[in-house]
C-alpha positions, -999 to 999 in steps of 0.1 A, spaced: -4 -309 -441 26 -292 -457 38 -285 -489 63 -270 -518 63 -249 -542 78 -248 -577 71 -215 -594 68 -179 -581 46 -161 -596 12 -163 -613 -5 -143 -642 -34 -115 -630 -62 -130 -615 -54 -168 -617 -46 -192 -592 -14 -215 -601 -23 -256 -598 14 -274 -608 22 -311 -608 37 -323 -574 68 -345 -567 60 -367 -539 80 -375 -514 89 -413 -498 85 -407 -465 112 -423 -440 111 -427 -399 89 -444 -378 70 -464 -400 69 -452 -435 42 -456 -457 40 -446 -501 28 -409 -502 5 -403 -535 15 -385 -560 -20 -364 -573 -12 -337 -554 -7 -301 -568 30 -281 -557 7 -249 -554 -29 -253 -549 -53 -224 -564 -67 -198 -547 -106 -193 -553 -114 -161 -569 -150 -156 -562 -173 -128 -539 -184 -164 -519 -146 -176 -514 -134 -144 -495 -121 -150 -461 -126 -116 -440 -108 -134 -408 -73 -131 -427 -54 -105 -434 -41 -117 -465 -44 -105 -500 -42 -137 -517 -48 -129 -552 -17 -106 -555 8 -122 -530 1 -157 -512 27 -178 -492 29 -219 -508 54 -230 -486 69 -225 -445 99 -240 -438 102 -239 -400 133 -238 -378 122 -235 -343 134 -243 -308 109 -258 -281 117 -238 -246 97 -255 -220 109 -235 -189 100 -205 -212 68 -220 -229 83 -204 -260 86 -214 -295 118 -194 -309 132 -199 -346 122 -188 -381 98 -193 -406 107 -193 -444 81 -186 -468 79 -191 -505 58 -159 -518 36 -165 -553 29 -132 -564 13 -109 -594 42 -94 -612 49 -62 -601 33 -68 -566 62 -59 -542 44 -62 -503 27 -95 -489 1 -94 -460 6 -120 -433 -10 -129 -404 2 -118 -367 -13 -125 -332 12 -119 -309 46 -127 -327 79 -113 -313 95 -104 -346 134 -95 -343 141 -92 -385 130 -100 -415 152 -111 -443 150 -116 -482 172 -151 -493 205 -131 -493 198 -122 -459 191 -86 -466 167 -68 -442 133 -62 -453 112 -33 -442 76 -41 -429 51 -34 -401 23 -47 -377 -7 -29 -377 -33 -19 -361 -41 -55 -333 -83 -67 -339 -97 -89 -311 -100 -121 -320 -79 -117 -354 -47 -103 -344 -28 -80 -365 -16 -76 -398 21 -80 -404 30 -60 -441 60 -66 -455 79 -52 -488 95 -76 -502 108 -58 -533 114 -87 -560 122 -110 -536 98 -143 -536 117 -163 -506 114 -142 -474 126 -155 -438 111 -144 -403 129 -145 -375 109 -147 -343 97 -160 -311 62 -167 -299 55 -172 -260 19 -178 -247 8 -185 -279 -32 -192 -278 -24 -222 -298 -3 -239 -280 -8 -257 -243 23 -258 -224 15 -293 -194 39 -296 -167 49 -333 -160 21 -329 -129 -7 -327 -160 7 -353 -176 -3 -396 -171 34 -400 -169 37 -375 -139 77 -368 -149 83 -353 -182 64 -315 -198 42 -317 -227 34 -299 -253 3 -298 -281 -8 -273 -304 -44 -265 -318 -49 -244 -346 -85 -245 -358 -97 -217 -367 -78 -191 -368 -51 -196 -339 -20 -208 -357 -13 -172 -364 1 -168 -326 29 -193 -330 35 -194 -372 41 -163 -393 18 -170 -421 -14 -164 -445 -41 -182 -419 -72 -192 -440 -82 -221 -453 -84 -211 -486 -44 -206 -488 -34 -237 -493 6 -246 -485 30 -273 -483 53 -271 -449 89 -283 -434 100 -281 -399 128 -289 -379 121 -285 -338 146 -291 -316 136 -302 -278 150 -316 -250 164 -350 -254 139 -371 -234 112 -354 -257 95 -366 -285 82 -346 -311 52 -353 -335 41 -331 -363 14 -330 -388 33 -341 -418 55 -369 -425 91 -376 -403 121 -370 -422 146 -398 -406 156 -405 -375 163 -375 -345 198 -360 -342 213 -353 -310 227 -314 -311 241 -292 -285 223 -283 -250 215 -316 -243 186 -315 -269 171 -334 -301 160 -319 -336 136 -336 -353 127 -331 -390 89 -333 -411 76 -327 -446 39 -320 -461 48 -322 -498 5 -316 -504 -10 -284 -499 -28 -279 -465 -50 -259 -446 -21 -234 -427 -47 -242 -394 -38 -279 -396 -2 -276 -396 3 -294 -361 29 -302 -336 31 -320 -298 55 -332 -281 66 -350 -249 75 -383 -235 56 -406 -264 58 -441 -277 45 -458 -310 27 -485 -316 23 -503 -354 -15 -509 -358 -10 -525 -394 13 -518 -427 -5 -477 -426 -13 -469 -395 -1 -464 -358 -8 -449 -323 15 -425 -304 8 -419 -265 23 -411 -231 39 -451 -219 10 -451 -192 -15 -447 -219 0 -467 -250 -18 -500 -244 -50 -488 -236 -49 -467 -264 -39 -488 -285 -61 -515 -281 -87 -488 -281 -80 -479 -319 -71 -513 -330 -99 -510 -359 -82 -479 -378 -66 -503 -404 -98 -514 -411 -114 -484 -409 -93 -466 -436 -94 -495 -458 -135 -493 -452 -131 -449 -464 -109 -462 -491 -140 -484 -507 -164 -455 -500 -152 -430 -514 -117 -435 -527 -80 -439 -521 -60 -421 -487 -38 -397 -502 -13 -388 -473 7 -421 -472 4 -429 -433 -27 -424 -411 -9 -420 -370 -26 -407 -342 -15 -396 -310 -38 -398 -279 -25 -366 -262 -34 -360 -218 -65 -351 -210 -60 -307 -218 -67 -316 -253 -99 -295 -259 -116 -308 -282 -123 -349 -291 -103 -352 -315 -86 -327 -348 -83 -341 -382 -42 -330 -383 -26 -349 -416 -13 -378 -409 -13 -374 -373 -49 -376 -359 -48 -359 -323 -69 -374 -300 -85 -368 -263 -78 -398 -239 -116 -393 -233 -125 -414 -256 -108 -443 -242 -140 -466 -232 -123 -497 -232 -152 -513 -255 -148 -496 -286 -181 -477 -282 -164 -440 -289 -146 -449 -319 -171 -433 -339 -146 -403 -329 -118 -418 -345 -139 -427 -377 -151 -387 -380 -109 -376 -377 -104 -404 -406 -131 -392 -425 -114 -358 -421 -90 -372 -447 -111 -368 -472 -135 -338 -463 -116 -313 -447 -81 -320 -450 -83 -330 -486 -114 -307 -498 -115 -276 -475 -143 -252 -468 -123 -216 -483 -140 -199 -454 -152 -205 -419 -188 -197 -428 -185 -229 -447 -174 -247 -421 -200 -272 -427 -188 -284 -459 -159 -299 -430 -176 -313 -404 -209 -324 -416 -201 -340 -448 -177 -353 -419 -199 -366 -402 -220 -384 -426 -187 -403 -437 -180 -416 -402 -213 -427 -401 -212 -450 -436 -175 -465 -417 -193 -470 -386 -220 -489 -401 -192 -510 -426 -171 -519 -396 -199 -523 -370 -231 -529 -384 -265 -508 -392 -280 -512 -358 -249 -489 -347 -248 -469 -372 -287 -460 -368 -286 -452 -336 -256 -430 -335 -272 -412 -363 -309 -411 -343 -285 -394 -314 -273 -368 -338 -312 -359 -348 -318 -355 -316 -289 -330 -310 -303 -310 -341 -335 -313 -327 -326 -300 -294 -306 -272 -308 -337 -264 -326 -363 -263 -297 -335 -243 -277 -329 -211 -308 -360 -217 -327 -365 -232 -360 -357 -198 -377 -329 -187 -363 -303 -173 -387 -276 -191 -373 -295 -231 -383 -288 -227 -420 -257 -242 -429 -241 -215 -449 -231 -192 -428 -220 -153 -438 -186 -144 -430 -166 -164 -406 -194 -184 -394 -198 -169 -361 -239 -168 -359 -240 -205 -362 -256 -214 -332 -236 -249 -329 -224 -282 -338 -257 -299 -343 -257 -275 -372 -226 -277 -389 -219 -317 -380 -258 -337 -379 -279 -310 -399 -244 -311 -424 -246 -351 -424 -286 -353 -422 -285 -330 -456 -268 -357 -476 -281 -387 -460 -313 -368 -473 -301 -369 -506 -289 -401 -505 -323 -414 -494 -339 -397 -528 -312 -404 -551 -303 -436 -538 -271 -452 -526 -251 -462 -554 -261 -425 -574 -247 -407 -542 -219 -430 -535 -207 -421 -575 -210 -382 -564 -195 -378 -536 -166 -397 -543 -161 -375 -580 -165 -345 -558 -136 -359 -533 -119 -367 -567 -123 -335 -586 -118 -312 -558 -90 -326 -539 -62 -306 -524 -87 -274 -531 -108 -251 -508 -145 -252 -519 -177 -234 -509 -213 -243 -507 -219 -227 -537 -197 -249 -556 -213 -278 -538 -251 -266 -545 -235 -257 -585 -218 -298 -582 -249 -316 -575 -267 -296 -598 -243 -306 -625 -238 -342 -620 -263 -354 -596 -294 -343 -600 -316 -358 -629 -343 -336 -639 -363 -306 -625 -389 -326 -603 -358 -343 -587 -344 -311 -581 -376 -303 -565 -382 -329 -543 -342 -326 -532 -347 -291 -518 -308 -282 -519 -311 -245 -519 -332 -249 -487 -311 -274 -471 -278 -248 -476 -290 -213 -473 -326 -215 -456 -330 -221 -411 -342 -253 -391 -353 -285 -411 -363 -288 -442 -400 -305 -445 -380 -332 -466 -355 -346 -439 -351 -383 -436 -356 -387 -405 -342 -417 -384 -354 -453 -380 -376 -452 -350 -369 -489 -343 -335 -477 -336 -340 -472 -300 -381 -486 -293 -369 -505 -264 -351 -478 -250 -381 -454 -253 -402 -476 -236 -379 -475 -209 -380 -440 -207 -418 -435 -210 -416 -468 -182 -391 -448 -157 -410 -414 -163 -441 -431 -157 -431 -452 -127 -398 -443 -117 -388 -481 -123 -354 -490 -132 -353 -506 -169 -342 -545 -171 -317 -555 -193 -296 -520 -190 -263 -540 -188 -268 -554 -224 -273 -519 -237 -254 -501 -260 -237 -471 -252 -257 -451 -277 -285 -471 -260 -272 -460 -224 -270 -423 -238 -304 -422 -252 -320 -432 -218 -297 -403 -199 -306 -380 -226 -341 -384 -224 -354 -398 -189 -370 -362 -171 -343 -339 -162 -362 -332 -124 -353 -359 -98 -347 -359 -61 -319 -371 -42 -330 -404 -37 -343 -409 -74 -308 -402 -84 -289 -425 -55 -311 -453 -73 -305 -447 -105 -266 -443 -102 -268 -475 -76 -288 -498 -102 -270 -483 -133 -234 -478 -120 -232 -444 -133 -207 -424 -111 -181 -454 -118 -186 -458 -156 -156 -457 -176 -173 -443 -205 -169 -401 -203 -196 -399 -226 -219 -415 -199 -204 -403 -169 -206 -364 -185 -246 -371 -188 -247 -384 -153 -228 -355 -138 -252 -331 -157 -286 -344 -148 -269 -348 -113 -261 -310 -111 -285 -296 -123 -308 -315 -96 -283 -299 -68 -272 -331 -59 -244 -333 -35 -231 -368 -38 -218 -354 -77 -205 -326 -67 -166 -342 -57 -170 -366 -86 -179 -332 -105 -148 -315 -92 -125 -343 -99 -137 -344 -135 -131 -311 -142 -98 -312 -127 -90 -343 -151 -105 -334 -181 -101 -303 -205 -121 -317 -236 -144 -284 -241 -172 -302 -253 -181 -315 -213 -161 -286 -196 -185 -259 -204 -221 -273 -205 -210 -282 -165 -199 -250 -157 -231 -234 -171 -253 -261 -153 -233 -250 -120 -235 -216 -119 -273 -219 -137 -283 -232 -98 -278 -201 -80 -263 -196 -48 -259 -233 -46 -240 -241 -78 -219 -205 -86 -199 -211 -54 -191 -246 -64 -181 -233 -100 -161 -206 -91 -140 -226 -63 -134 -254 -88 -123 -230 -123 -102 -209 -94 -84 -242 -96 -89 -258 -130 -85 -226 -158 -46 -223 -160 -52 -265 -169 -68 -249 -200 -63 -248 -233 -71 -208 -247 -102 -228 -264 -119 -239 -232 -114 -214 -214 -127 -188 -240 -159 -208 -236 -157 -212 -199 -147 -176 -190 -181 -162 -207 -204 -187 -186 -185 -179 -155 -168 -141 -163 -137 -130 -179 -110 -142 -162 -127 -170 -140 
C-alpha cells in the first residue's frame, strides 16, 4: 500500500520499473513480505491511460514515495504533520503538480529545508484544486500541513462507537478523496510506496494500510506514535488509516482480525475461514504478495461493506451474520489482493477491471471453501442485479458497457462494474474452459502485477494469449462485452436449478399468498431470492404474516432485514417504520442507507416526513460518501 523509491529521475517519455528491497515486517504478528515488487512502478503512457480526475502531470514529475508524520487531534478532528515526497522527474522539469482538496498548507520545503515557492489554483467541485510547486532541482520536497473535515476521514465520538467510551477514527479514500487529508498525486495510475508515523492519544490504537514497524512509543502529551511501511507500490487511494480503542486476534500463521473489545469475538469467529480462504486465492491464481492479510471490523459509519486496503482489509460490522452467510464480502476484499490492489485500473472509467474481475474471484473462493450450490446461487443473485439494473436504464444505456469514458461517472451502477465485470469472464471461462482461463488470468495477475492497466490492455491480453483462432474470437465477443451496452447475446447465464424450489415458492406465495415450508432450512441467498422477488404490493396484514412466519424484523442478517425494511416501506407499513429508524440510526453502510431513503421519501406525504425527521438526526453520523448519496434523494444539506 506504500512504497520507496531508489532513483530520481527517468529518461523522456518512459516510466522507471526498478528491483525492490523488501522489507521483514515486525509488530503484531509478522508475516515474510515478497520480494517481486518494483521500487518505482511505471506510469502508462497511452491516450486510454490518462486520468482527467488528477491534476498531475505524471510523465514529467510523479511522486514514488510519502513519508507521513502526522498527529491525530480528536477534539480538533484534525490531522496535522507533514508529508515527504520523493519526486521522479524528466530532466530539466523543475514544477510538480499535486493534488489538493482542502489542505491547510503552512510551507513547503526542499531536503535542506529551504522554502519552495508554489500555489493552489483555481478549486473544481468534486476534484479539488491543484497545488504547483517549483521545486528547482530538488527531487525530495516536504509539506507541512494540516487537514480538518477532511471528506475522507470520519471522525466517531465514543457515543458512535460499540465500546461507548473511547473516539474513533477511519479513513476512506476510494476514489479520489485521499487528496483532503494527504498531499499527493491521487490516481491510480501513480503508483507509490508509503511510511507514516501517527501519533494519538495513548488509549488509542492505530491501524494503517501497510505493514507495523515495531511496537508503539509513548511520547509527550500523554500520546502514542505508531510507525508503518508499504515497501510495494500502491494505489495513493488505498493508503488507509483508523484508529481507536482496537484489539487483535491471530486467525492463523498470515492472517488476523482487529475490532472494538465488544465486537472482537463475534468478529472473529465471523472471519474464521480467511486462512483458508487466502490459501484457496493462492491455488487460483497465485501467491499473496503483501506478507500479512488483517482486517479490522470498524463501527457501523463505515460506508461501504468492505475496502480492499493492503494488508488491512476494512470491514462493516454489517456483515456480521453469525452463520458465515456474508463472507462472500470478505472473499471479494481478499480477492482485491490480486485485482485491484496488485493490478489496478489506471483510470476510474476502468473501474471494472477492480471490481468485477473482483468479483468473479470471490466467487471461484466461495465455491472452493463452500461448495457449488453456494457459489451458484450467489452468482444467480448477481444476474439478477444486472438484470434489474437493466430493465431499470434500458439495455442501451451508455452507462451498461463496462469501459467507461473518463472517470467513470455515466456508469449507471455496481451491477455493471461488479456482476456484468464477473459475468464477462465467467463467459469466457464457459467457452474456453476452466483450466485455459485459470492459466490466463493468473499470467495476467503475474505479468501485470504492481502496475495500473486498462481495458484495452486486457481486450489486447486475451487476444494475445487466450484466444485460439478467429472463430473463437467470434464466438467470445470481447469487444462487445468491454465497449458495447446491456448483455451480450453470448452470456452464460446461471444454473436455473440454482434456486427452482425457491421460485416455486414465489410463483406459490404470488399465487396464493401461502407461506413457503421449509423457509428455516434456506439459505440466505435462498432467503434473499424469495424477498427479492415475491410482488413488491402487500397490505398490512400480508406483511404482519410474512414477518410473523419468517421472523424478518428480528433477523440478524442485515442483508435480510435491509430487504424486509424495503418491501415494508415502500407498502407504507407502520409497524417498520421504528425498526426503519433505528436502522438508520445504527448503520452507515451506503449500500442500505440510500435505497431506504429513496423508498421513504418515493411515498409522498406519508414517507418524506418520516425521512426528513430521521436524516435531521442521522447525517452528521455520516461518512462524506453516504451522505453525498443521501443528500441528492432527500436535498442538499438534509
Amino acid at each position: 500500500m506504500t512504497f520507496r523509491n531508489l532513483t530520481r529521475s527517468f529518461p523522456a517519455g518512459a516510466g522507471l520499473l526498478l528491483a525492490a528491497c523488501a522489507t521483514v515486517p515486525s509488530g503484531v504478528p509478522s508475516g515474510m513480505a515478497s520480494s517481486d515488487a518494483p521500487a518505482i512502478a511505471p506510469v502508462l503512457d497511452r491516450p486510454d491511460a490518462v486520468d482527467n480526475q488528477t491534476f498531475a502531470r505524471p510523465l514529467e514529475a510523479r511522486v514514488s514515495h510519502v513519508d507521513l508524520d502526522l498527529d491525530l487531534d480528536f477534539a480538533r478532528q484534525t490531522v496535522a504533520g507533514t508529508a515527504m515526497l520523493d519526486i521522479v522527474a524528466k530532466p530539466g522539469v523543475d514544477t510538480v503538480v499535486l493534488d489538493d482538496d482542502g489542505l491547510d498548507i503552512t510551507a513547503i520545503t526542499d531536503a535542506a529545508g529551504r522554502p519552495l515557492a508554489y500555489t493552489v489554483g483555481q478549486r473544481v467541485e468534486g476534484k479539488g484544486a491543484p497545488l504547483t510547486i517549483r521545486m528547482g532541482e530538488s527531487r525530495e520536497i516536504t509539506v507541512r500541513y494540516s487537514a480538518k473535515d477532511a471528506d475522507a476521514m470520519q471522525w466517531l465520538t465514543p457515543e458512535q462507537t460499540e465500546g461507548g467510551e473511547h473516539p474513533f477514527l477511519f479513513s476512506q479514500g476510494q476514489a479520489t478523496l485521499n487528496r483532503t487529508w494527504i498531499p499527493t498525486q491521487d490516481s491510480p495510475g501513480i503508483r507509490q510506496t508509503w511510511s507514516a508515523r501517527i501519533t494519538a492519544p495513548e488509549d488509542l490504537t492505530v491501524v494503517m494500510s501497510g505493514l507495523s514497524q515495531g511496537e508503539p512509543e509513548a511520547v509527550e502529551g500523554n500520546r502514542r506514535a505508531f510507525r508503518f511501511a508499504m515497501d510495494k507500490p500502491v494505489a495513493p487511494y488505498l493508503i488507509a488509516i483508523a484508529a481507536g480503542d482496537i484489539v487483535h486476534r491471530d486467525l492463523g500463521p498470515r492472517t488476523g482480525v482487529w475490532a472494538e473489545p465488544a465486537t472482537i469475538e463475534r468478529a472473529a469467529r465471523e472471519v474464521s475461514d480467511v486462512e483458508r480462504m487466502v490459501d484457496a486465492a493462492e491455488k487460483l491464481y497465485g501467491p499473496y504478495r503483501w506478507g500479512r492479510y488483517d482486517m479490522i471490523v470498524l463501527p457501523p459509519a463505515f460506508p461501504y461493506g468492505g475496502m480492499e486496503n493492503p494488508v488491512m482489509t476494512f470491514l462493516t460490522p454489517t456483515f456480521i451474520a453469525g452463520d458465515k452467510s456474508n463472507n462472500g464480502l470478505v472473499a471479494h476484499e481478499l480477492a482485491h489482493s490480486w485485482s485491484g490492489n496488485l493490478v489496478t485500473n489506471a483510470v476510474w472509467g476502468d473501474g471494472w477491471l477492480n471490481e468485477g474481475v473482483t468479483s468473479y474471484f470471490e466467487n471461484r473462493i466461495v465455491e472452493e471453501l463452500y461448495g457449488k450450490k453456494r457459489a451458484e446461487q450467489e452468482a444467480a443473485l448477481a444476474f439478477a442485479n444486472i438484470e434489474e439494473t437493466l430493465a431499470e436504464v434500458g439495455a442501451d444505456a451508455p452507462g451498461t458497457a463496462l469501459h467507461q469514458q473518463s472517470d467513470g461517472g455515466d456508469l449507471v451502477g455496481s451491477a455493471i462494474a461488479y456482476d456484468k465485470g464477473s459475468y464477462f469472464l465467467r463467459t469466457v471461462e464457459s467457452i474456453v474452459g476452466r483450466e485455459r482461463f485459470d492459466a490466463w488470468l493468473r499470467q495476467w495477475f503475474d505479468n501485470h502485477a504492481f502496475q495500473p492497466a486498462t481495458s484495452a490492455m486486457l481486450l489486447e491480453d486475451m487476444q494475445r494469449n487466450l484466444v485460439r483462432n478467429p472463430a473463437e474470437a467470434e464466438r467470445l465477443m470481447l469487444r462487445e462485452w468491454i465497449y458495447e451496452p446491456g448483455l451480450p447475446s453470448n452470456v452464460a447465464r446461471p444454473d436455473p436449478a440454482a434456486f427452482a424450489s425457491v421460485d416455486a415458492a414465489v410463483r406459490a406465495y404470488a399465487n396464493s399468498g401461502a407461506i413457503p415450508a421449509g423457509y428455516d432450512g434456506w439459505t440466505s441467498a435462498e432467503r434473499q431470492r424469495f424477498l427479492d422477488n415475491i410482488p413488491k404490493t402487500r397490505s398490512a396484514a400480508q406483511l404482519a404474516a410474512l414477518d410473523d412466519a419468517l421472523g424478518l424484523s428480528a433477523t440478524g442478517n442485515n442483508e435480510e432485514l435491509f430487504l424486509w425494511l424495503e418491501l415494508a416501506l415502500a407498502n407504507r407499513y407502520e409497524p417498520a417504520v421504528p425498526q426503519a429508524e433505528q436502522f438508520l440510526a445504527r448503520v452507515g453502510r451506503a449500500k442500505f442507507v440510500r435505497p431506504l431513503f429513496a423508498v421513504l421519501m418515493g411515498e409522498g406525504e406519508w414517507g418524506q416526513p418520516i425521512a426528513r425527521r430521521i436524516y435531521a438526526e442521522t447525517r452528521d453520523s455520516y461518512h462524506a460518501v453516504t451522505r453525498a448519496g443521501v443528500d441528492r434523494v432527500i436535498g442538499t444539506g438534509g
